[in-house]
Structures are given as structure tokens and as C-alpha cells.
MOPAC internal coordinates of N, CA, C and O (Angstrom, degrees):
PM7 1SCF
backbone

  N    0.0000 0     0.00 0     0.00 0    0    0    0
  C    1.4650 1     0.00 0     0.00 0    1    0    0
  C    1.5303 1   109.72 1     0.00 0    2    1    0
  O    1.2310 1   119.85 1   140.92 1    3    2    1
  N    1.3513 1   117.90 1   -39.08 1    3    2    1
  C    1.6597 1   115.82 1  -171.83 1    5    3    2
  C    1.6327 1    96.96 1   -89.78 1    6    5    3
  O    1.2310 1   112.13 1   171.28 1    7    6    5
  N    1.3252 1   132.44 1    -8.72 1    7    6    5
  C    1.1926 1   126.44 1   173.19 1    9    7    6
  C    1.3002 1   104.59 1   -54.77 1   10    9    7
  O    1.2310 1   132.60 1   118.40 1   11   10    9
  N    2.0806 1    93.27 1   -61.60 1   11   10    9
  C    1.7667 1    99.97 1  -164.75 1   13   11   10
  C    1.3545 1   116.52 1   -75.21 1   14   13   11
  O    1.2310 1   120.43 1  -157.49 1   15   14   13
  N    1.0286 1   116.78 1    22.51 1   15   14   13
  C    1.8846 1   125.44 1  -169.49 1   17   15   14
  C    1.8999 1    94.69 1  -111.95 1   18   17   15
  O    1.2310 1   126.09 1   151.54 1   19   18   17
  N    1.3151 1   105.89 1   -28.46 1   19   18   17
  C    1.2388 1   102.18 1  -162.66 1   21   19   18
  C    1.5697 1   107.42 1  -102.89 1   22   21   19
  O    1.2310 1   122.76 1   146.33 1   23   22   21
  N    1.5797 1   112.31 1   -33.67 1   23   22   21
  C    2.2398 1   127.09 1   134.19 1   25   23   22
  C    1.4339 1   103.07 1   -36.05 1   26   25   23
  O    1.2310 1   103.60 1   148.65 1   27   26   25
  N    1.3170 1   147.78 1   -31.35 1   27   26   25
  C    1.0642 1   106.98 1  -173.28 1   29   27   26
  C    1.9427 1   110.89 1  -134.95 1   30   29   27
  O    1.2310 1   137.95 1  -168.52 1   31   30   29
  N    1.1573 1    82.83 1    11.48 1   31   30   29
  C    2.0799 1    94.51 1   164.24 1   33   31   30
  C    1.4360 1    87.67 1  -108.27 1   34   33   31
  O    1.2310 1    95.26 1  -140.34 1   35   34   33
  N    1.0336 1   160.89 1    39.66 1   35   34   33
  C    1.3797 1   162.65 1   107.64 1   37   35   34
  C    1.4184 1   116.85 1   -65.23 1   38   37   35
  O    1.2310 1   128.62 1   123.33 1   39   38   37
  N    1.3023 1   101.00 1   -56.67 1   39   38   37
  C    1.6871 1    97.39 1  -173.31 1   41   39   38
  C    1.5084 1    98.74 1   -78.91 1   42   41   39
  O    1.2310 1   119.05 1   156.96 1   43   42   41
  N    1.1396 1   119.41 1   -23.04 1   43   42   41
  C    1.7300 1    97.11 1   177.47 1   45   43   42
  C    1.5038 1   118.77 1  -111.78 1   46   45   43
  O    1.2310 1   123.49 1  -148.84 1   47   46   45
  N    1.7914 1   110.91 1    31.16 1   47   46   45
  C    1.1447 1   128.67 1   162.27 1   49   47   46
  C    1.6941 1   101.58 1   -99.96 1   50   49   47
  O    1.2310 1   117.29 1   168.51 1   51   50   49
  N    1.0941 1   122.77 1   -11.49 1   51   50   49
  C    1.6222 1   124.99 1  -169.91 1   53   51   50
  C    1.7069 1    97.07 1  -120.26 1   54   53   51
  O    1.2310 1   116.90 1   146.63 1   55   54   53
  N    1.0761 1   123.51 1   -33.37 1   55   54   53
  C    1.4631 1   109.45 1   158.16 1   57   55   54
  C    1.4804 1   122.31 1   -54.76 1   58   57   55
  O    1.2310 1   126.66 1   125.34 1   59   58   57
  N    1.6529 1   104.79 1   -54.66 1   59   58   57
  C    1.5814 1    96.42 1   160.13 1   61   59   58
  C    1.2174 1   128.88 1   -45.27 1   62   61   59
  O    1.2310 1   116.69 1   121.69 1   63   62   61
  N    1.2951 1   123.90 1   -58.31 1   63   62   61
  C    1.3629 1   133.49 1  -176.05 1   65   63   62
  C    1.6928 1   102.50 1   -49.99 1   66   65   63
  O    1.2310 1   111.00 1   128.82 1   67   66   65
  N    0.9465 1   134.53 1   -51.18 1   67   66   65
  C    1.9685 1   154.52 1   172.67 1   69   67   66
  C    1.9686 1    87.52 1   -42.89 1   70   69   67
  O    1.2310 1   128.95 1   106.23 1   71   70   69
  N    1.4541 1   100.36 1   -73.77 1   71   70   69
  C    1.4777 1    78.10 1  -174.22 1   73   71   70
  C    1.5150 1   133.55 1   -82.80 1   74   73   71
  O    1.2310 1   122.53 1  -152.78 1   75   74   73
  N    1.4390 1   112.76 1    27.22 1   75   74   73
  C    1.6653 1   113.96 1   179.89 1   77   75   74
  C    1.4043 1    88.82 1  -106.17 1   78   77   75
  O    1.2310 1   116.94 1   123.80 1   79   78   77
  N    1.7219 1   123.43 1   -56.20 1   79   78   77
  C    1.3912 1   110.74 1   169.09 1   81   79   78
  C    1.4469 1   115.06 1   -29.95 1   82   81   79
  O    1.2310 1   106.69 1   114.72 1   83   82   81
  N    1.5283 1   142.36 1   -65.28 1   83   82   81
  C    1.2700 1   141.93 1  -174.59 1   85   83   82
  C    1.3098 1   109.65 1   -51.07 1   86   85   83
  O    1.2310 1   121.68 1   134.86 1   87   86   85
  N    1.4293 1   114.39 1   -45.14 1   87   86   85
  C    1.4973 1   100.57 1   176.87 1   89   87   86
  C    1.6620 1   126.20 1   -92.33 1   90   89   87
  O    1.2310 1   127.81 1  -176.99 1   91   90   89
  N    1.0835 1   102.56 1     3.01 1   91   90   89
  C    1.7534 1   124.28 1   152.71 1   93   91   90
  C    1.3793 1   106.94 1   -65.24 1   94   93   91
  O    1.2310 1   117.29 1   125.28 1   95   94   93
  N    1.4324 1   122.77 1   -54.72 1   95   94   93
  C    1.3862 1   116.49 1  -174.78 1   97   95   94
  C    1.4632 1   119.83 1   -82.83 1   98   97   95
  O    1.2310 1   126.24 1   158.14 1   99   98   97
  N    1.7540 1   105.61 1   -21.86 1   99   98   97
  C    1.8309 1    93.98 1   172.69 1  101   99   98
  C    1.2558 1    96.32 1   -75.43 1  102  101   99
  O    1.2310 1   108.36 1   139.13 1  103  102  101
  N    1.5227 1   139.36 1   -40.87 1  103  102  101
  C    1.5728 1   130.46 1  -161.66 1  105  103  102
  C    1.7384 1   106.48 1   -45.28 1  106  105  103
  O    1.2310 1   129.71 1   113.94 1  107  106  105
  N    1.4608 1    98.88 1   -66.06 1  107  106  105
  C    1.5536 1   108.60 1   159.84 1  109  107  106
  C    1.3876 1   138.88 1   -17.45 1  110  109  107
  O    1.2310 1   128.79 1   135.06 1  111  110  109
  N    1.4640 1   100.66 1   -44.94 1  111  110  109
  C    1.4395 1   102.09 1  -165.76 1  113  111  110
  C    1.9798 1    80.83 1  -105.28 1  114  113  111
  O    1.2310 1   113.59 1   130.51 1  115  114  113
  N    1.0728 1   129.72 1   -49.49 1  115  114  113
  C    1.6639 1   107.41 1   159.94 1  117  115  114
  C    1.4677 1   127.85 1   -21.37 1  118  117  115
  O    1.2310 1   124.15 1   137.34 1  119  118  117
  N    1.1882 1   109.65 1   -42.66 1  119  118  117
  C    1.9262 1   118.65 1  -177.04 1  121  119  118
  C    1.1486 1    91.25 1   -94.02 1  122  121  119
  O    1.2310 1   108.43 1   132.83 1  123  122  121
  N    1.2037 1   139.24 1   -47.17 1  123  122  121
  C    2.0063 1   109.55 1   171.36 1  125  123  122
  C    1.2432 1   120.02 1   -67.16 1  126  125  123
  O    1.2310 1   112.54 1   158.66 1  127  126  125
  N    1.4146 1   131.69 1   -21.34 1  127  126  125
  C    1.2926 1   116.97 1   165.09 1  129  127  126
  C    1.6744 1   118.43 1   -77.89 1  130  129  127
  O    1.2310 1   123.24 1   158.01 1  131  130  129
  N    1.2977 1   111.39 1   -21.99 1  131  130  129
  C    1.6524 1   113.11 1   174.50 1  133  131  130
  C    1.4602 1    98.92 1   -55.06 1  134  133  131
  O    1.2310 1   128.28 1   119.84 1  135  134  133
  N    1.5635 1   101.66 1   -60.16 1  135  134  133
  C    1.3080 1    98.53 1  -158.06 1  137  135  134
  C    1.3956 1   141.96 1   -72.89 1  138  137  135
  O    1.2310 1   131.26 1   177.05 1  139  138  137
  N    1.6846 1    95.87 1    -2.95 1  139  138  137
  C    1.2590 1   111.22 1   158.75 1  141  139  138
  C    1.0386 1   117.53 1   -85.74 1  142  141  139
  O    1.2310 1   109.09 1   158.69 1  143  142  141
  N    1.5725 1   138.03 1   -21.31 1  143  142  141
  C    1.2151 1   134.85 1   173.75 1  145  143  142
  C    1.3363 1   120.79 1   -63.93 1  146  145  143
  O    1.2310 1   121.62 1   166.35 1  147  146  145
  N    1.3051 1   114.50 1   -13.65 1  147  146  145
  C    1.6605 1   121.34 1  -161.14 1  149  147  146
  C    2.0246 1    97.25 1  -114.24 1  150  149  147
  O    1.2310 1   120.10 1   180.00 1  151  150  149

């Protein structure tokens, strides 16, 4: 039971992590397009 408790606050500690990277990289690519616009 504490195996699969600890299988699956993993996988949705690395899903989180998956989607802050993604929104790390659109923020990013938002400030290179600003900043070429300006």
C-alpha cells in the first residue's frame, strides 16, 4: 500500500513538474516574441 501511495505521488509529482517546464517554455518563447516586437 505505501509502495503504491508513493507510485503514484511520484507520477503526479513529475506530471506537475512536465507541466511547469511547458509553461516555463511558452513564458519564454512569449518574451522572445515581445521582445522582438518592441
Amino acid at each position: 500500500m505505501k509502495t503504491m501511495f508513493g507510485f503514484t505521488l511520484e507520477a503526479s509529482f513529475s506530471t506537475f513538474l512536465l507541466h511547469e517546464e511547458i509553461a516555463t517554455i511558452k513564458n519564454k518563447k512569449q518574451i522572445l516574441i515581445f521582445m522582438f516586437h518592441v
